[in-house]
BAGUKE-713031 format. One line per 5 residues: number of its first residue (from 1); for each residue z, x, y of N, C-alpha, C. Coordinates in steps of 0.05 Angstrom, whole numbers, plus 5000, padded with zeros to 4 digits. Example, Ala and Ser with C-alpha at 12.3 -4.5 7.8 and 13.67 -1.06 7.14 Angstrom:
BEGIN
1) 5156/5264/4886/5156/5246/4910/5156/5264/4934 ~ 5142/5257/4955/5143/5273/4979/5157/5258/5001
END
This chain:
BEGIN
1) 5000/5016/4976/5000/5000/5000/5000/5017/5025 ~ 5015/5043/5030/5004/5062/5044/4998/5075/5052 ~ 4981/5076/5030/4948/5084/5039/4934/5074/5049 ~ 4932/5047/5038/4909/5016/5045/4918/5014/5079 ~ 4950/5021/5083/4952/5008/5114/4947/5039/5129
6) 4946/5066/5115/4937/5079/5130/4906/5084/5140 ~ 4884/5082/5114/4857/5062/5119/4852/5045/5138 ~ 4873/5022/5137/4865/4999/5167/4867/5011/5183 ~ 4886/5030/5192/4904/5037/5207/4877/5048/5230 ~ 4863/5070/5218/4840/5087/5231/4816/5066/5231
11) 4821/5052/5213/4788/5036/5212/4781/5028/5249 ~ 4813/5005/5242/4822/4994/5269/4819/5016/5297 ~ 4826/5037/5298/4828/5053/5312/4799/5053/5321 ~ 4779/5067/5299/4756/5073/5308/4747/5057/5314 ~ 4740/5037/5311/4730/5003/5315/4732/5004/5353
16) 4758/5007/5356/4765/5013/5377/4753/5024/5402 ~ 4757/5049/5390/4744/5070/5400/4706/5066/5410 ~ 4696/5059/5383/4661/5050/5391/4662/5024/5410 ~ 4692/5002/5411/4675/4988/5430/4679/4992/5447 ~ 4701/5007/5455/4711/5022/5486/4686/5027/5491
21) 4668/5049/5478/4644/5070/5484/4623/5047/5491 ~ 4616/5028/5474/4605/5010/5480/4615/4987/5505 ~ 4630/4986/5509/4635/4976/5537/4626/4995/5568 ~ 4641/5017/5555/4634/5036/5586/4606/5038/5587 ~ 4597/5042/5565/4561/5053/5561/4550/5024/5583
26) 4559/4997/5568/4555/4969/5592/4556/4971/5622 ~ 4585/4988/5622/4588/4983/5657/4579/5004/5665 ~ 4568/5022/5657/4554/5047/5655/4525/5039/5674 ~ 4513/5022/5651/4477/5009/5654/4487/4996/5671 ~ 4502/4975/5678/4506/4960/5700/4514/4969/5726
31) 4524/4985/5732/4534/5008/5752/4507/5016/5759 ~ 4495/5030/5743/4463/5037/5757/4440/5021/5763 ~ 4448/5002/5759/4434/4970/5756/4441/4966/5797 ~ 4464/4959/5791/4475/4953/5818/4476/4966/5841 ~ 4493/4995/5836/4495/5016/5859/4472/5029/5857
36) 4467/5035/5895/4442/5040/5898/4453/5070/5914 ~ 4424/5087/5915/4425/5110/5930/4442/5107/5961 ~ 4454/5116/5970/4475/5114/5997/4465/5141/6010 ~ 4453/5171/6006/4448/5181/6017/4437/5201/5998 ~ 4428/5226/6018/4417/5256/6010/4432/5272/6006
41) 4443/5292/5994/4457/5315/6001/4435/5343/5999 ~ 4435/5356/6007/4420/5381/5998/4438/5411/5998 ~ 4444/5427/5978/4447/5446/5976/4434/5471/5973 ~ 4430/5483/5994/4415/5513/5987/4434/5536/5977 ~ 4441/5542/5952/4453/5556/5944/4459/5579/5952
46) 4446/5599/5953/4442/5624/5960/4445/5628/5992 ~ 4430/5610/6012/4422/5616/6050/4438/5626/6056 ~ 4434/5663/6066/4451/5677/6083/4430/5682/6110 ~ 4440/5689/6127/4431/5707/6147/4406/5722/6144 ~ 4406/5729/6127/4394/5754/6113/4367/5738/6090
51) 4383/5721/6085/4356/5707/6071/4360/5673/6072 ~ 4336/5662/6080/4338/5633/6093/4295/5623/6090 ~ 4292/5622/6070/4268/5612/6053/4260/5587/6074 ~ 4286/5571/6051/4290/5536/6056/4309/5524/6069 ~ 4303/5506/6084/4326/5484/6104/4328/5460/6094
56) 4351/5444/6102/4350/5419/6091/4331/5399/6087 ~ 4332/5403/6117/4306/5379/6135/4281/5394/6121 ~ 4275/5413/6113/4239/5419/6098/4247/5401/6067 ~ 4273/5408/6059/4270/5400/6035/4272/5361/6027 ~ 4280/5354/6052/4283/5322/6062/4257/5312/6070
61) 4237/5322/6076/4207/5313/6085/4194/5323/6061 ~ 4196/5344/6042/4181/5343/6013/4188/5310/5993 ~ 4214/5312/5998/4224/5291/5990/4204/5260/6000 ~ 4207/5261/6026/4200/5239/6034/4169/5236/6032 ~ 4154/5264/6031/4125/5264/6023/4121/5253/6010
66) 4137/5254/5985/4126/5257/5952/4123/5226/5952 ~ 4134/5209/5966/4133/5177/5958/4158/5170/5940 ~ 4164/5183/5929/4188/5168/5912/4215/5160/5933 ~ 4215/5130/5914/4239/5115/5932/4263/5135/5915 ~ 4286/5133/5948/4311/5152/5942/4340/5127/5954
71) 4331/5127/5978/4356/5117/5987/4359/5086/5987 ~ 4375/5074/5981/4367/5043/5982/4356/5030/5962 ~ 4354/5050/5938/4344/5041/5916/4363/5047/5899 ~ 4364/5030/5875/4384/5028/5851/4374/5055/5832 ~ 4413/5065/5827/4408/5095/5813/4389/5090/5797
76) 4390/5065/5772/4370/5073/5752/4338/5076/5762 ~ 4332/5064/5777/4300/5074/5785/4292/5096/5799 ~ 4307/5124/5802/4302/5136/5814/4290/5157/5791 ~ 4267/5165/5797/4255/5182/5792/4265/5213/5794 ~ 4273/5226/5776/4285/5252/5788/4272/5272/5778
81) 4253/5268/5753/4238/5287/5752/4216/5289/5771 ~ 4210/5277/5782/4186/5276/5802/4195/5294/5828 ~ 4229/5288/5840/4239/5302/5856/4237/5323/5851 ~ 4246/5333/5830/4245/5368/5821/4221/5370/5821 ~ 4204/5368/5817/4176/5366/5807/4163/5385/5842
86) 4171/5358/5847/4160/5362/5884/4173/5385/5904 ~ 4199/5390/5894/4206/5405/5899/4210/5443/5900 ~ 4204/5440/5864/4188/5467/5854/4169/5477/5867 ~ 4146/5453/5869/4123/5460/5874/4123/5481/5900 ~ 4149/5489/5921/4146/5505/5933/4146/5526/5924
91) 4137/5553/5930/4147/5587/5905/4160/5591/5919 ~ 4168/5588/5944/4201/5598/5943/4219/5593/5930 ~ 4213/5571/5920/4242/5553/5899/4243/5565/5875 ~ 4264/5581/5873/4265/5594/5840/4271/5571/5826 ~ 4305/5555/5829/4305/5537/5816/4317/5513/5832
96) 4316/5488/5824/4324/5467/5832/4341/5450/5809 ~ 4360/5428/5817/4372/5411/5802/4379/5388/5812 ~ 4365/5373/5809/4378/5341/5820/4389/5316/5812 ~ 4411/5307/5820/4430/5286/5792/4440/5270/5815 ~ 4444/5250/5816/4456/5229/5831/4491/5219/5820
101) 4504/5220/5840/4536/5214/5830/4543/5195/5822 ~ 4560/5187/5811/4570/5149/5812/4568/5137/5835 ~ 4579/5150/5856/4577/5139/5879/4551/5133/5897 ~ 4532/5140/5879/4499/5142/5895/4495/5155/5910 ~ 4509/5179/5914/4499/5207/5928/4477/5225/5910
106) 4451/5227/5912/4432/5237/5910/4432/5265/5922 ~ 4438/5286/5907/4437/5318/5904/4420/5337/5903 ~ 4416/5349/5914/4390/5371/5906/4403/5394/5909 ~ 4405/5409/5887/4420/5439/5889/4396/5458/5891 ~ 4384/5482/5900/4362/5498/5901/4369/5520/5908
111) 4358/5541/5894/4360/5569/5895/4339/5578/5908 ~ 4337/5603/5926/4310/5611/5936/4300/5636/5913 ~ 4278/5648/5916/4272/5670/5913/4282/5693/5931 ~ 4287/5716/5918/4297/5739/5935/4272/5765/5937 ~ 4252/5754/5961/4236/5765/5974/4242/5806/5957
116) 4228/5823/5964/4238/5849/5965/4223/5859/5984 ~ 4197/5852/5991/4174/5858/6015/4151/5831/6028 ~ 4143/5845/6057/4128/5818/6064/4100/5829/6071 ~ 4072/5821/6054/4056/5832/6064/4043/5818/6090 ~ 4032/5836/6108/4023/5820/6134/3996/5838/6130
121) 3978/5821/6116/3950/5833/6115/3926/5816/6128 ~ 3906/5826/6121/3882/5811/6132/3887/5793/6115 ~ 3882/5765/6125/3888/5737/6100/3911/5739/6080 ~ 3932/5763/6089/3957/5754/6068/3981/5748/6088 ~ 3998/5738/6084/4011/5724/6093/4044/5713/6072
126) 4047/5734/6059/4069/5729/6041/4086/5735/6038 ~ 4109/5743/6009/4130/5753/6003/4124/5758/5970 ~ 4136/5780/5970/4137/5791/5927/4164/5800/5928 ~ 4167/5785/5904/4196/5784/5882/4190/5817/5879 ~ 4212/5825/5860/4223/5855/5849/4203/5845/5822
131) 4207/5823/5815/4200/5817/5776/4171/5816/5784 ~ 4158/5809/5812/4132/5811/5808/4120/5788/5815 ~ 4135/5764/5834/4130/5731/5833/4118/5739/5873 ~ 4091/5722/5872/4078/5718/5897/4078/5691/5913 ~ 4091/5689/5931/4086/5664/5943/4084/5668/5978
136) 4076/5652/5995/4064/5651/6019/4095/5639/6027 ~ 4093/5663/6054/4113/5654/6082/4121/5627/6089 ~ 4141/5617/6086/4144/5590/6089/4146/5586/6121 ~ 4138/5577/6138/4141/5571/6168/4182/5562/6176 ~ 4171/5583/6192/4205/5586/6208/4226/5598/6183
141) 4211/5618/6164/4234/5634/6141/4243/5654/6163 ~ 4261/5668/6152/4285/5684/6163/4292/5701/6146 ~ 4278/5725/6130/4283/5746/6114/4272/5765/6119 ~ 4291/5778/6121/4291/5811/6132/4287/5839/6108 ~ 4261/5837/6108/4258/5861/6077/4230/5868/6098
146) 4226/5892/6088/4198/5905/6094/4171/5902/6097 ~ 4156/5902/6117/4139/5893/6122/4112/5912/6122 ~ 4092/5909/6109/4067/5922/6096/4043/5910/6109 ~ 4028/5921/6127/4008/5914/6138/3984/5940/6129 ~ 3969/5930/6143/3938/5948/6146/3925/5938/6135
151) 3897/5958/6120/3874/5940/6117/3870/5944/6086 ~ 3894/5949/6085/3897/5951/6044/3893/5922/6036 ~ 3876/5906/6019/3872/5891/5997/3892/5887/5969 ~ 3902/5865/5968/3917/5871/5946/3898/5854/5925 ~ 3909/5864/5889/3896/5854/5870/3888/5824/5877
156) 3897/5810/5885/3902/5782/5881/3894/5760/5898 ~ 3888/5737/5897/3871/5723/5924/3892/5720/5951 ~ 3894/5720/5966/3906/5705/5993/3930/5682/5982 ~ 3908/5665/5971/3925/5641/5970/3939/5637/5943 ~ 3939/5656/5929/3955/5651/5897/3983/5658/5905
161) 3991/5634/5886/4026/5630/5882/4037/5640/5858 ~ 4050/5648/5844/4058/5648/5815/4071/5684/5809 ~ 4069/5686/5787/4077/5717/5776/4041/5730/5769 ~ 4055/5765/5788/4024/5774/5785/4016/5778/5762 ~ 4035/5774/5735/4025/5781/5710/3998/5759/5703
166) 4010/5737/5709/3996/5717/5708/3964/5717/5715 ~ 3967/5732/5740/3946/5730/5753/3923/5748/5749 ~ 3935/5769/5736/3923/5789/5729/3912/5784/5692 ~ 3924/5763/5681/3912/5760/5649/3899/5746/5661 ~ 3898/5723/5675/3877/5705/5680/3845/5722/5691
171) 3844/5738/5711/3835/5749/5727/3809/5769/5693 ~ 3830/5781/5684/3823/5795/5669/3805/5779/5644 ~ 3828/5754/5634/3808/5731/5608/3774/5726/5627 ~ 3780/5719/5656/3759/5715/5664/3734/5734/5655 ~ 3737/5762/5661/3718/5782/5654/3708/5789/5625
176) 3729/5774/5614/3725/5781/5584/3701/5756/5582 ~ 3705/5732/5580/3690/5708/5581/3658/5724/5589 ~ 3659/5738/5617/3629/5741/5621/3613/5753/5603 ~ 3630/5782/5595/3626/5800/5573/3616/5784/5551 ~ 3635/5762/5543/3621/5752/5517/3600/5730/5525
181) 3594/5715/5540/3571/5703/5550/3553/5724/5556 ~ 3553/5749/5569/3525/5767/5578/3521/5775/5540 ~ 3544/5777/5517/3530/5788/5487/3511/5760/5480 ~ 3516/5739/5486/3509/5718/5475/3484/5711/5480 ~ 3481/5722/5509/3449/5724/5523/3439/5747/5502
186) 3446/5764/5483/3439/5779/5471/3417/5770/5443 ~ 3441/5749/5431/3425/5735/5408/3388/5728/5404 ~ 3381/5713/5423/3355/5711/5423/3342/5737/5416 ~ 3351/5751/5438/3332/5775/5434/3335/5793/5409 ~ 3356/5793/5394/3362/5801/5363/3347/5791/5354
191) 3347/5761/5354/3324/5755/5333/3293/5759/5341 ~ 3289/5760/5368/3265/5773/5371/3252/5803/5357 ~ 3276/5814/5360/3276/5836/5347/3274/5841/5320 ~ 3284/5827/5303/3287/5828/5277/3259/5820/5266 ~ 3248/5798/5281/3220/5782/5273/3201/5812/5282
196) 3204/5830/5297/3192/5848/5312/3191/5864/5288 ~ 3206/5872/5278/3210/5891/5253/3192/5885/5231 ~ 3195/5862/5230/3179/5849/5195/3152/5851/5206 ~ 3152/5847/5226/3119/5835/5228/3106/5874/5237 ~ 3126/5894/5238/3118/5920/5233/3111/5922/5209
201) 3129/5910/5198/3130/5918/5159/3112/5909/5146 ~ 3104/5883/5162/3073/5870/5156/3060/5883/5161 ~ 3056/5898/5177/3021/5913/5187/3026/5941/5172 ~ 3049/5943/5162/3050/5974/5137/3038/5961/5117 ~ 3042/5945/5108/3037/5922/5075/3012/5920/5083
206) 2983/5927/5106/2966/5911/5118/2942/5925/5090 ~ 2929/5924/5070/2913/5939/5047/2888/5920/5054 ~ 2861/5939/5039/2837/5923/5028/2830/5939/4995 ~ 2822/5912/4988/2816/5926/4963/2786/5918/4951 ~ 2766/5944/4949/2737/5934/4954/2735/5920/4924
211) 2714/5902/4932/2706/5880/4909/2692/5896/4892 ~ 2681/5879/4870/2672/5897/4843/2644/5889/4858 ~ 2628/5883/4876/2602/5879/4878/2601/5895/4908 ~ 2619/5899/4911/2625/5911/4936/2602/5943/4944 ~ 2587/5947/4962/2586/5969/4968/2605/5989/4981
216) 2596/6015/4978/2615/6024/4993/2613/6037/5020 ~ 2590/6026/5034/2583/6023/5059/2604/5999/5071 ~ 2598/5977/5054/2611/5951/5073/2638/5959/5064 ~ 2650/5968/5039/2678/5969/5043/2688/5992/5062 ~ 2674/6004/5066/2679/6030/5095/2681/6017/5117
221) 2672/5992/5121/2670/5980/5139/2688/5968/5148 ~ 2697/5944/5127/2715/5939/5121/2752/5952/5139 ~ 2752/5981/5118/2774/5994/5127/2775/6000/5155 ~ 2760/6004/5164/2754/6008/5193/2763/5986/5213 ~ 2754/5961/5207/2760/5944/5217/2792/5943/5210
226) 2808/5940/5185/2831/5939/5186/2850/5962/5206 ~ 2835/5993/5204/2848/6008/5215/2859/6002/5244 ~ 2828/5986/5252/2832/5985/5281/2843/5956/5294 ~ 2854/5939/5264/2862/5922/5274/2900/5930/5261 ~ 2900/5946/5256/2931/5956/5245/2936/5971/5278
231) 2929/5990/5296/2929/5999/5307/2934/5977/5333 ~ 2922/5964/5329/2923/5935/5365/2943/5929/5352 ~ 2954/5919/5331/2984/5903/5325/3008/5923/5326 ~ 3003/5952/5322/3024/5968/5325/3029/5971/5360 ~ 3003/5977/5367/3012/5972/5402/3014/5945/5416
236) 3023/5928/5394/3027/5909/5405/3053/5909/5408 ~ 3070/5900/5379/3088/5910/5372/3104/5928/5383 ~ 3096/5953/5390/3117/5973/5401/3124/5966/5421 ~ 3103/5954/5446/3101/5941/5472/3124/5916/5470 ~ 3119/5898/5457/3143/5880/5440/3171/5894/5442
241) 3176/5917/5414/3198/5931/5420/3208/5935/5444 ~ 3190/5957/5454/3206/5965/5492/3218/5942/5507 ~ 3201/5924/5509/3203/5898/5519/3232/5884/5516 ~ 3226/5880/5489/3263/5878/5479/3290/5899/5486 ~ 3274/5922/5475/3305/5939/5487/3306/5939/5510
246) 3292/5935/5534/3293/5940/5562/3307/5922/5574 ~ 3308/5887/5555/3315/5867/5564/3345/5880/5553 ~ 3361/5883/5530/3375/5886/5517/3393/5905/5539 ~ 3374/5922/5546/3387/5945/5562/3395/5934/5585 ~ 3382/5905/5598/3397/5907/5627/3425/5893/5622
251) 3414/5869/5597/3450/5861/5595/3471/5876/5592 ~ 3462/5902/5578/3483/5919/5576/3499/5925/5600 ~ 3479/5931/5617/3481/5947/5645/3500/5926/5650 ~ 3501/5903/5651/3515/5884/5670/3541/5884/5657 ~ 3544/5886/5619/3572/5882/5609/3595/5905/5616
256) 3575/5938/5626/3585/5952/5633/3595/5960/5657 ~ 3587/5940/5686/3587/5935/5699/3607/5919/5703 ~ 3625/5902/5688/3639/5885/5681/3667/5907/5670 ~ 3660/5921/5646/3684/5929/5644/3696/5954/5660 ~ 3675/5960/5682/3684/5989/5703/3699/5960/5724
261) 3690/5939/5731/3705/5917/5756/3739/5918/5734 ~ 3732/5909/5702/3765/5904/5690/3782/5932/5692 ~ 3771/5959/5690/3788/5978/5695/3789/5981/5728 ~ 3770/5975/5749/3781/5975/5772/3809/5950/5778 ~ 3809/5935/5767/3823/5911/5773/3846/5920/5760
266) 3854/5937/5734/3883/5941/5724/3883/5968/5741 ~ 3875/5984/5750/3881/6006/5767/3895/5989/5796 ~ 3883/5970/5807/3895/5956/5829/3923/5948/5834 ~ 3924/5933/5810/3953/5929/5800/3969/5941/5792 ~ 3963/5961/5776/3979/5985/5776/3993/6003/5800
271) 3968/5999/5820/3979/6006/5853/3996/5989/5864 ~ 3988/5959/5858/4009/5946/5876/4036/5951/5860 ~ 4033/5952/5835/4066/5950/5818/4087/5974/5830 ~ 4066/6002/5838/4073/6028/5851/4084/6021/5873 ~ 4072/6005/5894/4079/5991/5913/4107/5978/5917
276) 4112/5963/5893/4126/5942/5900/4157/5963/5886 ~ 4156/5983/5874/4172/6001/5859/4180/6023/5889 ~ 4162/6028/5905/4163/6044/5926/4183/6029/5949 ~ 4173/6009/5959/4195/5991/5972/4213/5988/5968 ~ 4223/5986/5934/4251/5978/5919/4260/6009/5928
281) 4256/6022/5919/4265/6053/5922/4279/6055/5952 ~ 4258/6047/5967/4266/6052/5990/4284/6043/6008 ~ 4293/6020/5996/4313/6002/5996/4340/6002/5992 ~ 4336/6027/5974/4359/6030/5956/4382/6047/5971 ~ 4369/6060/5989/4380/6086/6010/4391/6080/6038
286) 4408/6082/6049/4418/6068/6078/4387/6080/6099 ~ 4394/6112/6091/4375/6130/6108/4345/6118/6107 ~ 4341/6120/6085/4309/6109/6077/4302/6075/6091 ~ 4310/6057/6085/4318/6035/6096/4319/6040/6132 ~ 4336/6053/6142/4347/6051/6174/4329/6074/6174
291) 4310/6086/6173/4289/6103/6181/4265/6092/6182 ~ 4250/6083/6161/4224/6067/6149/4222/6041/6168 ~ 4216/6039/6190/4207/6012/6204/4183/5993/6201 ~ 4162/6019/6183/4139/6000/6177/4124/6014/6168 ~ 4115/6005/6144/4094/6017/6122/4066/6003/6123
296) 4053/6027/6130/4016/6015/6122/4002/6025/6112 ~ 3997/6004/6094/3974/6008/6073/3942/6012/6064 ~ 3925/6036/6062/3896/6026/6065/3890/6035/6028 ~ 3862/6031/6035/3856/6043/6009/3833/6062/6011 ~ 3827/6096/5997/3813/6100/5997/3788/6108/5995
301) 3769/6121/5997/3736/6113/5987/3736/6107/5960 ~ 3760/6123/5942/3759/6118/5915/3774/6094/5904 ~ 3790/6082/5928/3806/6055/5911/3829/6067/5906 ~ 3833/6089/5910/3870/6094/5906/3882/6081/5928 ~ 3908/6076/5940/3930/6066/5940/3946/6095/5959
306) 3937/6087/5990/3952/6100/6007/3965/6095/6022 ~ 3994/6111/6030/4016/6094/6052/4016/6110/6074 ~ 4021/6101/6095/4035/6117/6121/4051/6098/6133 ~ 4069/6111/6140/4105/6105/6153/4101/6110/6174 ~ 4115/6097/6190/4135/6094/6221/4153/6095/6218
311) 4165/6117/6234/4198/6128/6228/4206/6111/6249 ~ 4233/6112/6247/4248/6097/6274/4251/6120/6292 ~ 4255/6156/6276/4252/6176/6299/4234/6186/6301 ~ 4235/6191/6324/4204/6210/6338/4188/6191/6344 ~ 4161/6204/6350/4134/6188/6363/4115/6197/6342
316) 4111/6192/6315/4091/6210/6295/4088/6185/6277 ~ 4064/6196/6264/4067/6183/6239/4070/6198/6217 ~ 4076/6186/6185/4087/6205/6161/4055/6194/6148 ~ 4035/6211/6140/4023/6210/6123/4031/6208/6096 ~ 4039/6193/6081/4055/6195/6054/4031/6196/6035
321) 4009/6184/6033/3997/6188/6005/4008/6171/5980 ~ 3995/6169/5967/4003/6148/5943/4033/6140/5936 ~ 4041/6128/5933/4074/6118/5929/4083/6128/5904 ~ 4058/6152/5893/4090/6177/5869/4098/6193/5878 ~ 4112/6200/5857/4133/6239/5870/4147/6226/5899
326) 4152/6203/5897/4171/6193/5925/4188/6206/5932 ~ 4215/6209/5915/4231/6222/5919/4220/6251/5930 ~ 4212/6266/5923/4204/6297/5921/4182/6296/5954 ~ 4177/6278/5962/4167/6274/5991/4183/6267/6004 ~ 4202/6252/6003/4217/6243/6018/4249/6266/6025
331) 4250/6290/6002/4270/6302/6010/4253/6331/6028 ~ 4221/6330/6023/4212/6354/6032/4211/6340/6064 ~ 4210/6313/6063/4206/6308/6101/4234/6312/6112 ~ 4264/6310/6100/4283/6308/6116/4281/6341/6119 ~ 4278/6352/6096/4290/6382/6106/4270/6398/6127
336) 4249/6385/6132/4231/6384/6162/4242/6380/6178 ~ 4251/6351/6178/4271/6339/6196/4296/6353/6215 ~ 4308/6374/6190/4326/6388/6202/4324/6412/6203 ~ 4297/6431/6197/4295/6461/6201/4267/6458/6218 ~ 4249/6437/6211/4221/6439/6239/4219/6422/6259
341) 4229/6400/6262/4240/6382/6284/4256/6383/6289 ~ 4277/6392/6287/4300/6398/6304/4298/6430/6328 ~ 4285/6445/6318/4272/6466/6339/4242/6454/6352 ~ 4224/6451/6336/4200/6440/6347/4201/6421/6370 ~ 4212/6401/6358/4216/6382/6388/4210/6353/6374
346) 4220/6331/6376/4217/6302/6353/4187/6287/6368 ~ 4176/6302/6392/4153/6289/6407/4128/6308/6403 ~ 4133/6328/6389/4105/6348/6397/4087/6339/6364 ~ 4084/6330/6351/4078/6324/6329/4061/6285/6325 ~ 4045/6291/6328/4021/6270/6320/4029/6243/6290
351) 4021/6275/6272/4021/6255/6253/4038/6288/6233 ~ 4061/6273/6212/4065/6288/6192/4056/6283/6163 ~ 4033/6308/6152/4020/6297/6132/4039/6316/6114 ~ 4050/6293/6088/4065/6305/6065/4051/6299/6029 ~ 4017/6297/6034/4006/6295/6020/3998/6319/5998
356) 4005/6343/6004/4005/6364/6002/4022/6375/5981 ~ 4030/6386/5969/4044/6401/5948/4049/6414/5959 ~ 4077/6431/5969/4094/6451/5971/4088/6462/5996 ~ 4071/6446/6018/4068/6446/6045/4072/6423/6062 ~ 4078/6424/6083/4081/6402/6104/4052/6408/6128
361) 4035/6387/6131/4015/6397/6145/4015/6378/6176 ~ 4021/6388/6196/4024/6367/6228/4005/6366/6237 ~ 3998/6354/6252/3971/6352/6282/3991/6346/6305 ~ 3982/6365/6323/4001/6361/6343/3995/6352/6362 ~ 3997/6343/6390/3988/6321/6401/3964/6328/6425
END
């Protein structure tokens, strides 16, 4: 018997328990049925001084772009993937989260991206992550990281958003695609070719064989005529051949033409990654940082990847040369700094070129 009443005992209990769950789950659906949105909140997680992407009010007019009802509407119809949705869609937004309270306060929590440089190019106009993520200047941002101008080209279009890895398999699948469309323009002409061959092998197979009433005047004749009709099909033929390989040969030209643009294009990126590793570096240093006021970038005749600096001292510029052996340029310019500019004079000096191996080369003014 108690056991049987320890049995009821929990049955009852749990019984309990599911309709509790089942009640609240009720006033649950009904609560969102009834209470409606009462307002916005927006949180920008991260906004210092120092870095300020996104504002409320930008993130309250995406909102109100997007069309989805928010305020004044009952929790359950609110759309919230659509909010995040609309929201992301900025690249400053690393991440977002939006949940509405019991109370019908509608939340948006958002993280920015942490910029590391800003290029100010011909048609660029942006900011790059450390990991490698590209997105365009948001109007009225407020981040203070390094700024890269001149008439350097980067891998990538103007207007692309996303991670440059991305951009660069895409960029790259593209060229592969042509490659295999310019082999494909190939096929016909294989089989032209192949038909070109037999119909050689035919005019080798080309025989006469004189009849038994045959003279051997007319079968002299005969041969003659085949000789000289074996001879017009071989220059026909060969004419044929050239024909083909010549065609064969320009597609080539073009697939190779294709894969010198895919090794120019991973050499590019390879410079910007140099780039974006050069900035970090330089970042890293109080001196380097509070010296470096502005880096510009060209590229040259060959497509390498060249910098020159504006110091905050002196009136010169730093020829730097490609963004390796950083360190090992950067300690050969201070000890300039303090054994040839400090007697020389911080104004008599043009430009300081440290492109050089185991020399410092000036133009003076």
């Amino acid at each position: 018997m108690k056991k049987i009443g320890k049995y009821l005992f929990f049955a009852l209990l749990w019984s309990g328990v599911a309709a509790y769950l089942l009640y609240a789950a009720g006033k649950v659906r009904h609560h969102r049925r009834e209470q409606k949105v009462e307002r916005i909140e927006v949180e920008i997680a991260d906004s210092t001084s120092q870095l300020r992407l996104v504002s409320e009010a930008a993130v309250r007019r995406w909102i109100a772009r997007s069309g989805v009802k928010t305020v004044g509407e009952p929790i359950e119809s609110i759309d919230l993937d659509s909010i995040e949705r609309t929201i992301a869609a900025n690249g400053f937004v690393a991440d977002v989260r939006v949940s509405v309270s019991y109370g019908g306060v509608l939340h948006a929590r958002i993280e920015q991206r942490t910029p590391r440089m800003r290029l100010l190019l011909d048609g660029y106009n942006g900011y790059v992550t450390d990991q490698g993520y590209v997105f365009a200047a948001p109007r009225a941002s407020s981040v203070y990281v390094p700024v890269v101008t001149g008439p350097y080209r980067p891998p990538f279009p103007p207007s692309y958003t996303g991670p440059l890895e991305e951009c660069r398999r895409e960029q790259l699948r593209r060229i592969d695609e042509r490659i295999e469309a310019l082999e494909r323009e190939k096929y016909p002409l294989y089989r032209r070719e192949l038909q070109n061959d037999e119909n050689i092998r035919a005019v080798r197979r080309m025989r006469v064989r004189k009849g038994w009433f045959e003279s051997s005047e007319a079968f002299a004749g005969r041969v003659r005529e085949l000789r000289e009709r074996k001879e017009q099909l071989r220059r026909k033929y060969r004419y044929e051949a050239q024909t083909i390989q010549a065609e064969i040969d320009k597609i080539s030209a073009r697939q190779e033409a294709e894969r010198r643009q895919q090794k120019i294009l991973e050499k590019r990126y390879e410079d910007f990654s140099k780039l974006i590793t050069f900035v970090k570096w330089m970042e890293s240093d109080d001196f380097r940082r509070s010296e470096v006021v502005q880096i510009t970038a060209r590229s040259t005749a060959s497509g390498d990847l060249e910098l020159e600096l504006t110091p905050r001292s002196g009136n010169f510029t730093i020829l730097f040369g490609p963004p390796d052996d950083a360190e090992r340029k950067f300690d050969k310019l201070i000890r300039f700094y303090r054994e040839g500019l400090s007697r020389a004079g911080w104004d008599r000096y043009k430009t300081i070129d440290l492109r050089f191996r185991g020399q410092i080369v000036c133009s003076e003014r």
